[in-house]
N, C-alpha and C positions, 0 to 999 in steps of 0.2 A: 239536619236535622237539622244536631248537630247539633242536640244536644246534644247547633249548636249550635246542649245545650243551646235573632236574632232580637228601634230602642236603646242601640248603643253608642250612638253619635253623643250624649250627650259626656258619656264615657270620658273621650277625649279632649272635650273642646273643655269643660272641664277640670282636665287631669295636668294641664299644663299654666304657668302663668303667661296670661294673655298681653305680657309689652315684652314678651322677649322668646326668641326660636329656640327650642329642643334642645339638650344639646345628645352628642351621641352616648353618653353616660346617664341621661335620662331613657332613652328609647332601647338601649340591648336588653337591659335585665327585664320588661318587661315579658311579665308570662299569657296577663287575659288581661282585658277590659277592666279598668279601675276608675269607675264614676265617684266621685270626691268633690266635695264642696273645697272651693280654695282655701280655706281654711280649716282643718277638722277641730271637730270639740276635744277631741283626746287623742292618743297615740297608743291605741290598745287599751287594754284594763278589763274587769268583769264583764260591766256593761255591754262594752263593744264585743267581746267573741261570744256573750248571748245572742246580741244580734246576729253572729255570725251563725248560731244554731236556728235562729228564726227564720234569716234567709236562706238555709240549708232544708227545712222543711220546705217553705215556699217551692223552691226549687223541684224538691222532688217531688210535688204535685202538675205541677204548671208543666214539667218535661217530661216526668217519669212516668204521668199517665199518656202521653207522646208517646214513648219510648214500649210501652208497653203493648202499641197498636200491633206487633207482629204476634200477639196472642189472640187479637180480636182477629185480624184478619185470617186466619187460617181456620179460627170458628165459625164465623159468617163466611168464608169462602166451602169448607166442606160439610158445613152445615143446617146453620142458622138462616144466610141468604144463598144458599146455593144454589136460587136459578141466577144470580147476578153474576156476572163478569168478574174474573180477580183487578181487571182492572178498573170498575166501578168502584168495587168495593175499598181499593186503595185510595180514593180520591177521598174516602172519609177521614183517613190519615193524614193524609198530604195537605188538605185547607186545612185543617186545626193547627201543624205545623207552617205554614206557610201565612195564617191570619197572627199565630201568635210572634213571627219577626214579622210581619208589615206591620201590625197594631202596636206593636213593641213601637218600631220608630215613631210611629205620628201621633203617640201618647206623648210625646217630648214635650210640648209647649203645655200639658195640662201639668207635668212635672217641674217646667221652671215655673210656674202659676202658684205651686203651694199645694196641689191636689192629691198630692202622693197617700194622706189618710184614707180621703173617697176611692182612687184608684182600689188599694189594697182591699177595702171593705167590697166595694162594687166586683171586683175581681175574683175575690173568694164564695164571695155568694153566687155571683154567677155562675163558677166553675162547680162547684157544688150543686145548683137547681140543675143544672146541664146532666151532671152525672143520673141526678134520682127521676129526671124525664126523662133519659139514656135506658132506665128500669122499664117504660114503658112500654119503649116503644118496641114494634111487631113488623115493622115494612121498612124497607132499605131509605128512602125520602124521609122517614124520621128520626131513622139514625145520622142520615147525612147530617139534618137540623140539627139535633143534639150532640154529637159527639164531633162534626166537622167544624160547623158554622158558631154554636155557641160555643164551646169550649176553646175553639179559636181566638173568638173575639175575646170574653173572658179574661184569658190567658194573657194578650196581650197589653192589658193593661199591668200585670202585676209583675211582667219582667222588668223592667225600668227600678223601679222602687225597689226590687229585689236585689238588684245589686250595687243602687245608690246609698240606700239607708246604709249599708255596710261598708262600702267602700269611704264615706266621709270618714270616719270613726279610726281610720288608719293611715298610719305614714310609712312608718318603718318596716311592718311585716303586710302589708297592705296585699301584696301576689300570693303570700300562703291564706291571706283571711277570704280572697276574693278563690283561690283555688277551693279550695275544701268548699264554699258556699256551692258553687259551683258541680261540686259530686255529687251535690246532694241528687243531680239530675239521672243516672247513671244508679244511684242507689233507691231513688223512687221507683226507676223501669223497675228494678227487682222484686221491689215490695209487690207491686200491681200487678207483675206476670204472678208472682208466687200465688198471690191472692188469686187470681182466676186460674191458675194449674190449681189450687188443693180444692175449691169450692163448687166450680161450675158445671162437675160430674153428679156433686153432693145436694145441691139447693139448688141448681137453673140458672139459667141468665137473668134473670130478675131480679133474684135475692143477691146473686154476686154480683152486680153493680151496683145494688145498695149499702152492702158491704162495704166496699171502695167508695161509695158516696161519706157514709161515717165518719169511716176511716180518714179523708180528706177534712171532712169537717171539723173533728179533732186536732188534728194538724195542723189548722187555719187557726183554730180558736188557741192555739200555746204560739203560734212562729208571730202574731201580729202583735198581741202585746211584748213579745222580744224583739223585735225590730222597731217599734215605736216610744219602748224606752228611754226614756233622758230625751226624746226628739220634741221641744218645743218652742222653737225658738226657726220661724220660717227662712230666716236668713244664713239657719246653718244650713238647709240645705237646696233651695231653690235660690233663682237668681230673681226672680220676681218678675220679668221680662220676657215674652217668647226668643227664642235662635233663630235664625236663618238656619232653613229645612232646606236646600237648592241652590247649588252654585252650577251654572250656567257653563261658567268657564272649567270647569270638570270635565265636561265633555272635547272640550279640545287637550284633553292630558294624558298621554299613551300611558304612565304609568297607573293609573285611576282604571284605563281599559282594563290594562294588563292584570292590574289587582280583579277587578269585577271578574272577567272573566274564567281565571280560574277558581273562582271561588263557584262561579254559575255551574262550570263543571265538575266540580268536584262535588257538590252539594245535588246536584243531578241525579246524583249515585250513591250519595253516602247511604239514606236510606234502606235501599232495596234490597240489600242483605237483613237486615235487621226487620223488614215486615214481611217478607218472603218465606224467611231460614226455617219458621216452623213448619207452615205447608206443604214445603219441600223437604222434610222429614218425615212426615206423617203417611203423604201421597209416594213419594219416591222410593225411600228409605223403610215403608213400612211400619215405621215407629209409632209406640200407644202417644197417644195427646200428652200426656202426661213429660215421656222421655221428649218430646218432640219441643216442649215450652221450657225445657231446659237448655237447651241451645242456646234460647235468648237472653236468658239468668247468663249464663257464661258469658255470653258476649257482652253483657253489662258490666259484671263484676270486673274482666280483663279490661274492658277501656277505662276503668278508675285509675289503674295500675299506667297507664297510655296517656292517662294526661299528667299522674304527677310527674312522671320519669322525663316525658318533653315538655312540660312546667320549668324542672330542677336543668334541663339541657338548654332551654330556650335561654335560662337564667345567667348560661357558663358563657356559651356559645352566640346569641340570638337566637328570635325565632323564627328566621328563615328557613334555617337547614332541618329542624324540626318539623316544619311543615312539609319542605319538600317530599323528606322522606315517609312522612303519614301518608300523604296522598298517595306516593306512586306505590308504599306495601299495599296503603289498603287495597290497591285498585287491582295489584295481583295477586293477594290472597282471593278478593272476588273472582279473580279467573282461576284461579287452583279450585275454589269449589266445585268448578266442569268435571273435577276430575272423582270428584268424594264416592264411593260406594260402600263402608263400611263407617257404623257408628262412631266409632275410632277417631276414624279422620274427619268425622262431622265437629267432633268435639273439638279439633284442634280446629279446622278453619271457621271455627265460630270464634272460641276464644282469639286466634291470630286477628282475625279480623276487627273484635272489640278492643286490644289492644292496639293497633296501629293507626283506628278510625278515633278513640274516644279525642285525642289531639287535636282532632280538625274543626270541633267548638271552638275549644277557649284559643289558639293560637292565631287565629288571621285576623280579629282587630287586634293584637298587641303589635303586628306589622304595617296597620296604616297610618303611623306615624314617621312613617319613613317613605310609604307614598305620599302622603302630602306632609311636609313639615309645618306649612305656615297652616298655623294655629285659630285662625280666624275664618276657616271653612273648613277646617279637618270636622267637623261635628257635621253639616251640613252633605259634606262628600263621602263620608263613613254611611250615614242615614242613605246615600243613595245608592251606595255601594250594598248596601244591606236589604234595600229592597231590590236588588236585580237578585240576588241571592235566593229571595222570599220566593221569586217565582221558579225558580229550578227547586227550592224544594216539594210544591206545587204540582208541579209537571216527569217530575222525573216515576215514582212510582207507578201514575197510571201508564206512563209509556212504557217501562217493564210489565206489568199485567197487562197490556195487549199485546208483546210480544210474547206472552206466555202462552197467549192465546192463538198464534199460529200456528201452521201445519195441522190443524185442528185437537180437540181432546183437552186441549186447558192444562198440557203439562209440556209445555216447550220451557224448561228450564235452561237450557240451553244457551237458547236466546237472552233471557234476562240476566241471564250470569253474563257473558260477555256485553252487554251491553252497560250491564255494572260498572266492570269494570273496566270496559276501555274510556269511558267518560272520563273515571275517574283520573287515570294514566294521561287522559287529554288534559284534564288541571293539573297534574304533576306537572307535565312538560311545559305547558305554561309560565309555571311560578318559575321554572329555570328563564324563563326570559324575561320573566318579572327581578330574577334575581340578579340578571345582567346588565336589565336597566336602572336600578337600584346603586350595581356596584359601579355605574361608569356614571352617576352623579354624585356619589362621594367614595370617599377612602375606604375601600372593600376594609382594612383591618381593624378599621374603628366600627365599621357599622353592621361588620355579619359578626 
């Protein structure tokens, strides 16, 4: 997803002082992405962990209604659009996901501009008109519009400012203020399945995505005035300047490959448990709609627990070994659900799997600081790293719904379960030779 909870170049290039390299006591403790103006106005206080409730709101719109496509998809697949394809109908997930980290990144230069007020307003209205046209619409081609392509784009503008406004505002506890923002991603998916499991038997699809329209709107209207707080003064937190978005010489740097690529494959996959897991309850399992949208609540609520735990690990240890181990569980708990035939064990490998997967958001930029140390394109190489990313999140669900779709019948579960999971297993073992080449350019005990 992934949410992750990607816009985040400016993160780093940012997060360090630009006349002098990293040192390794800057780069282990970090947990996520901490966008920071070089100087913050404060070091915590009221103010700043309001913002942090503002941006936690944000958050859990702009992902959680993301997060929440495996309740839509298993409606529109057995019902709503059900002469479409599971894997058409994934493709309305997967752009909204995949417009909101490409938009995310080439929103940058409107954010060192001073834009971050327009972005926020522009972003929230958008995502909002997107929902209550989302009410209207009746044919698969205007859900795509509404629900893939505008909320998409929408979205991408309010990630950037969602975790910049915050992240200036702190020095010292800046990885707890930037984590908890952060959940809010993972705590919205809950709200928005909860909201259409208790209403969409009760009032239709119409009124429950008006609902959720509201509801959003509400939300917008309390997290903007707390993130915009005390924020007046452009130069606390823009640079005034576009960045370089493209370094050239990235592409002759094994460890830039080695980083993209297993993030390509692992983000391939992260998904397809998480927009699948209901449908595959309902159809398989037998399960009412109701027990079926619980799965996803689960698997939300356990990947909170998943990212503080390798948060607080990445913090002791680094976050390489954090990640490894997320990757290659989640990739075999996806292949343990081959095996699920009782309610039982559905519940556990949904929860395992939101447990071992919530990690593979926030940990893989707190680790491109150590593929690219110098500081003077890690923003530009992060931004490009982040869009190879954008596209496997893009492409990976519909290619599970059209393996669902083999052998005929529309229920080869099978297939999309190992193909979940052996992608993901393929980014595990990646990042082991991301981790090798890492540890033979500096001091393995200073830097993992």
């Amino acid at each position: 997803m992934a949410d992750v909870e990607n816009g985040k170049k400016e993160a780093y290039e940012s997060s360090y002082d630009k006349t002098t390299s990293p040192t390794d006591s800057d780069l282990v403790p970090a947990t996520i992405a901490t966008p920071v103006a070089a100087v913050p106005l404060q070091d915590g206080g009221m103010r700043a962990w309001l913002q942090v409730l503002g941006s936690f709101l944000v958050f859990s719109n702009l992902w959680g209604f993301v997060f929440a496509f495996g309740s839509f998809q298993s409606f529109y697949q057995l019902d709503y659009l059900s002469d479409q394809t599971p894997s058409d109908i994934s493709w309305i997930g997967t752009i909204a996901t995949g417009l909101l980290i490409f938009v995310g990144i080439l929103s940058g230069p409107l954010f060192d501009l001073g834009y971050f007020r327009s972005m926020l307003i522009v972003g929230g209205l958008g995502e909002t008109l997107a929902i209550f046209l989302l009410s209207l619409c009746t044919k698969y081609y205007q859900i795509l519009l509404t629900q893939g392509l505008l909320c998409g784009l929408t979205n991408g503008l309010l990630y950037l400012p969602g975790l910049a406004l915050v992240g200036r505002s702190f020095k010292k506890h800046r990885s707890m203020a930037m984590a908890l923002t952060t959940c809010g991603a993972p705590v919205g998916g809950i709200i928005y399945t909860l909201m259409f499991q208790q209403l969409i038997t009760r009032i239709g699809f119409a009124w429950t995505i008006r609902a959720m329209g509201f509801f959003m709107l509400g939300s917008y209207l309390i997290s903007f005035p707390l993130l915009l707080w005390g924020v007046t003064n452009l130069g606390d937190i823009a640079t005034g300047s576009r960045r370089k978005m493209f370094d050239s010489a990235a592409l002759r740097d094994l460890p830039f490959w080695s980083y993209s690529f297993s993030n390509f494959f692992i983000f391939t996959g992260y998904m397809v448990p998480f927009i699948f897991i209901s449908a595959y309850g309902q159809s398989r399992l037998g399960l009412s709609q109701s027990t079926a949208l619980n799965m996803i609540i689960a698997a939300q609520a356990s990947s909170i627990l998943g990212r503080l735990v390798a948060g607080y690990a990445a913090s002791r240890i680094g976050a390489m070994i954090p990640w490894i181990v997320s990757a290659m569980a989640s990739g075999a708990v996806c292949l343990a659900w081959i095996g699920v035939r009782t309610e039982g064990a559905f519940i556990a490998i949904a929860c395992l799997y939101g447990c071992f997967s919530g990690p593979l958001i926030p940990l893989p930029p707190s680790v491109f600081p150590l593929v690219c140390p110098d500081v003077r394109v890690l923003g530009a190489r992060l931004g490009m790293a982040q869009a190879i990313g954008s596209i496997a999140s893009l492409i990976g669900a519909p290619i599970a719904g059209a393996l669902l779709t083999t052998g005929g019948g529309g229920n080869n579960y099978t297939a999309l379960q190992l193909f979940g999971g052996l992608v993901m297993i393929a980014g595990g073992f990646q990042l082991i030779g991301l981790y090798i080449l890492l540890a033979r350019r500096r001091d393995v005990g200073k830097f993992f």
